[in-house]
C-alpha positions as CSV (number, residue, x, y, z in Angstrom):
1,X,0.0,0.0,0.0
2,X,1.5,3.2,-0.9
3,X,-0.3,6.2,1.1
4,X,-0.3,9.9,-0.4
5,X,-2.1,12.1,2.1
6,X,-3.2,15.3,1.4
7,X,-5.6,17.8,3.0
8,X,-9.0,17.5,1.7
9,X,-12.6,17.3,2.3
10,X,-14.2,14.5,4.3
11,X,-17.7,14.6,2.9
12,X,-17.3,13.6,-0.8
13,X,-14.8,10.4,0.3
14,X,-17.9,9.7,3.0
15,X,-20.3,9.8,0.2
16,X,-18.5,7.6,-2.0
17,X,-18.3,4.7,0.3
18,X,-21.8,5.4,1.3
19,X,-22.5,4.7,-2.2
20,X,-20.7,1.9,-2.7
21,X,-22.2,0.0,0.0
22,X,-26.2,1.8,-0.2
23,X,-27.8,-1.1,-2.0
24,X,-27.1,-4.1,0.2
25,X,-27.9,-1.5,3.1
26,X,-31.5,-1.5,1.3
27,X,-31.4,-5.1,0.6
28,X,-31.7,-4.9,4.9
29,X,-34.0,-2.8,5.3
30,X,-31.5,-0.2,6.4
31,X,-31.0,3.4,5.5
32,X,-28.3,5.1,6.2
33,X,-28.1,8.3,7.8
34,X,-25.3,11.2,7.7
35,X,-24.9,13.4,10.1
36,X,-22.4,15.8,11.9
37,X,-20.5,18.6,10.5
38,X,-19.8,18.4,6.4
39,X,-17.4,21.2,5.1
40,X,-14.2,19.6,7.4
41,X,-10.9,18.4,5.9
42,X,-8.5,16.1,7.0
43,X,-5.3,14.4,5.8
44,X,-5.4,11.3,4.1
45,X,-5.1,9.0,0.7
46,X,-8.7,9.0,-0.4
47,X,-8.5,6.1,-1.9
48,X,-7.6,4.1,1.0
49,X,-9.6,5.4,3.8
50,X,-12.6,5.5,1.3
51,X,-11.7,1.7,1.4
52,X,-11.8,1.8,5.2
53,X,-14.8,3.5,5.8
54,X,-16.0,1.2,3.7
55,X,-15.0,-2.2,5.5
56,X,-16.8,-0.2,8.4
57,X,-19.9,0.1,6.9
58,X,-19.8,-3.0,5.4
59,X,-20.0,-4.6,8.9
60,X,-22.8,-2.4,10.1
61,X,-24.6,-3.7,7.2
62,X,-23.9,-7.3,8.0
63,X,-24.2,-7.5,11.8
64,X,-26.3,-4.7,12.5
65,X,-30.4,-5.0,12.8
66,X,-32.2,-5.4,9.7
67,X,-35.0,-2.7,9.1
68,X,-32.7,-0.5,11.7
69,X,-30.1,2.6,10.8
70,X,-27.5,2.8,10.4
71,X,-25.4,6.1,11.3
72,X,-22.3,8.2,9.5
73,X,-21.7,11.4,12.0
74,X,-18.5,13.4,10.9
75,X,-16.9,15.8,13.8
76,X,-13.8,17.9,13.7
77,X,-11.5,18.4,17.2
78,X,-8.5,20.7,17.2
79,X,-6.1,17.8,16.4
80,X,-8.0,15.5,14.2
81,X,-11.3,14.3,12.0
82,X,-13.6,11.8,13.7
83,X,-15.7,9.6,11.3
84,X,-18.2,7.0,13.3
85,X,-20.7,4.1,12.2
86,X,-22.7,2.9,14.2
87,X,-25.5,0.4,13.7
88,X,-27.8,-1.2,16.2
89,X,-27.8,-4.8,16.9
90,X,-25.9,-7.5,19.5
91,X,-23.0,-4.9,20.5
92,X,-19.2,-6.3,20.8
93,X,-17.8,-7.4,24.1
94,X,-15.3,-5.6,25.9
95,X,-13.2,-9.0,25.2
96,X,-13.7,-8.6,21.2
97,X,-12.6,-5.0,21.3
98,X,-8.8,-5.9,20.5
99,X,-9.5,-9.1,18.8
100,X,-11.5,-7.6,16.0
101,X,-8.4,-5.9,14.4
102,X,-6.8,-10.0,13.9
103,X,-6.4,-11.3,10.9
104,X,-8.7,-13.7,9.7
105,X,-10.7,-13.1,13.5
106,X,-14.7,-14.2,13.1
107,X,-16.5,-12.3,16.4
108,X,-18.9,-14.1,18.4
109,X,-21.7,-12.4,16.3
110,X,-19.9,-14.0,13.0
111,X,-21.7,-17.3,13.2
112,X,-25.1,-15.5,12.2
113,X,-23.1,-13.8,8.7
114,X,-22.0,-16.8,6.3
115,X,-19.8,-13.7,4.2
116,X,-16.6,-12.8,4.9
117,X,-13.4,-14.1,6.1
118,X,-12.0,-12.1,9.0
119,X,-9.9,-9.4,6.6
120,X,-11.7,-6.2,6.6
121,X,-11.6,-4.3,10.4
122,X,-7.8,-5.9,9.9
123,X,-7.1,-4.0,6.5
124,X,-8.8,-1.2,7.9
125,X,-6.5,-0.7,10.9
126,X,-3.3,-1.6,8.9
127,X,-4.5,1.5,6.5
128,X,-5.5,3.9,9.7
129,X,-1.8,3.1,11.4
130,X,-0.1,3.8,7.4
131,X,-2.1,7.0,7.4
132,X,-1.3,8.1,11.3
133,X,-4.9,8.0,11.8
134,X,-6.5,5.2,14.1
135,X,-9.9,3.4,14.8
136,X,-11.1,2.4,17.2
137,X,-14.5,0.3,18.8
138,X,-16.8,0.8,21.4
139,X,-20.5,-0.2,22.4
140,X,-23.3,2.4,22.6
141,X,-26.8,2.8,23.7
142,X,-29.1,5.5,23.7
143,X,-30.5,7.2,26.5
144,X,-34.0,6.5,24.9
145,X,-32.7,2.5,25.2
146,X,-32.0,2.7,29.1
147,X,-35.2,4.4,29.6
148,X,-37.0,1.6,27.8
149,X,-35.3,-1.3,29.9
150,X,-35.9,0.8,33.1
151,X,-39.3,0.9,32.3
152,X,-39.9,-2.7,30.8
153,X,-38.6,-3.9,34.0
154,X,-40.8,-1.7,36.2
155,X,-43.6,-3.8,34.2
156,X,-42.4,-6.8,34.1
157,X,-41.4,-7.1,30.4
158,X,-43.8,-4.7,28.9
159,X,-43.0,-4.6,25.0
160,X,-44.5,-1.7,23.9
161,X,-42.7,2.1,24.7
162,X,-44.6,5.2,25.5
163,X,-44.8,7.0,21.8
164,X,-41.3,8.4,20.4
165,X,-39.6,6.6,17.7
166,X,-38.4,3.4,18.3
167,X,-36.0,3.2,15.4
168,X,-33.7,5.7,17.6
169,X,-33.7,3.2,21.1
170,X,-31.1,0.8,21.2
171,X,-28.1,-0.4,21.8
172,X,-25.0,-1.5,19.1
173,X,-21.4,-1.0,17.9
174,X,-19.9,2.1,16.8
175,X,-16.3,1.8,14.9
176,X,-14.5,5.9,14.8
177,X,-11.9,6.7,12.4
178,X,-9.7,9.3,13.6
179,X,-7.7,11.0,11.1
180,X,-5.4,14.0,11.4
181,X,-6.8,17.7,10.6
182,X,-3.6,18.8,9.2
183,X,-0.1,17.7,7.9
């Protein structure tokens, strides 16, 4: 892999692997939703952390929650470029959160996708550490989601929320790219 960074927009890279993976996203029954600031720039090879974002999204596609969204947000710190996807579904394990970046590594939730080999969140870290950028995982959940469980166990297992939208409560993955702002 031969990197040439240079400082440029985020957004239009962001689009482009949004693009690439929109389809099987709808196959799911997933949209995709950007949000976050979109005239930033960072430093980077576009062609390679297009192909990283990518890989990203590619797994939010595959293990999040069908019918459920999936989110792009885009933020700019003093130092560097933050791009996150996250999805909803079965979130990692604090165990997985180093393991995921092996070569040829399946996670627990791998048994329920019959594509792919292990290669992608590895490729996608060897790019990030080429380009002195990083990524990094994490689980999330949404206020909305602990409000839900408080509540469902307050009723014993109730299934249906009080109003709002549901397709925001939850709990999932979310993978960050950090990239630097400028060379």
């Amino acid at each position: 892999m031969q990197m040439r960074p240079t400082e440029q927009p985020i957004l239009e890279m962001v689009l482009a692997a949004i693009d690439q993976i929109a389809w099987k996203a709808e196959q799911n029954g997933q949209e995709i939703c950007l949000e976050g600031a979109q005239d930033i720039c960072g430093v980077y090879d576009r062609r390679w952390i297009e192909e990283a974002l990518f890989n990203l999204l590619d797994n939010a596609v595959k293990y999040g929650e069908k019918g459920r969204k999936i989110i792009v947000s885009m933020e700019e710190y003093p130092m560097v470029v933050r791009i996150d996807v996250k999805n909803y579904g079965v979130p990692l394990t604090r165990a997985e959160y180093g393991k995921v970046y092996q070569r040829f590594y399946r996670g627990n939730n791998a048994a329920l996708v019959k594509e792919g080999v292990g290669l992608g969140l590895y490729l996608t870290r060897k790019i990030l550490n080429q380009e002195n950028g990083y990524v990094k995982a994490e689980v999330w959940r949404t206020e909305a989601w602990r409000e839900e469980v408080w509540r469902a166990e307050i009723t014993e297992g109730a299934a249906e929320t009080q109003g709002g939208d549901t397709s925001l409560k939850g709990q999932g993955s979310v993978f960050s790219i950090f990239l630097p702002k400028s060379q």
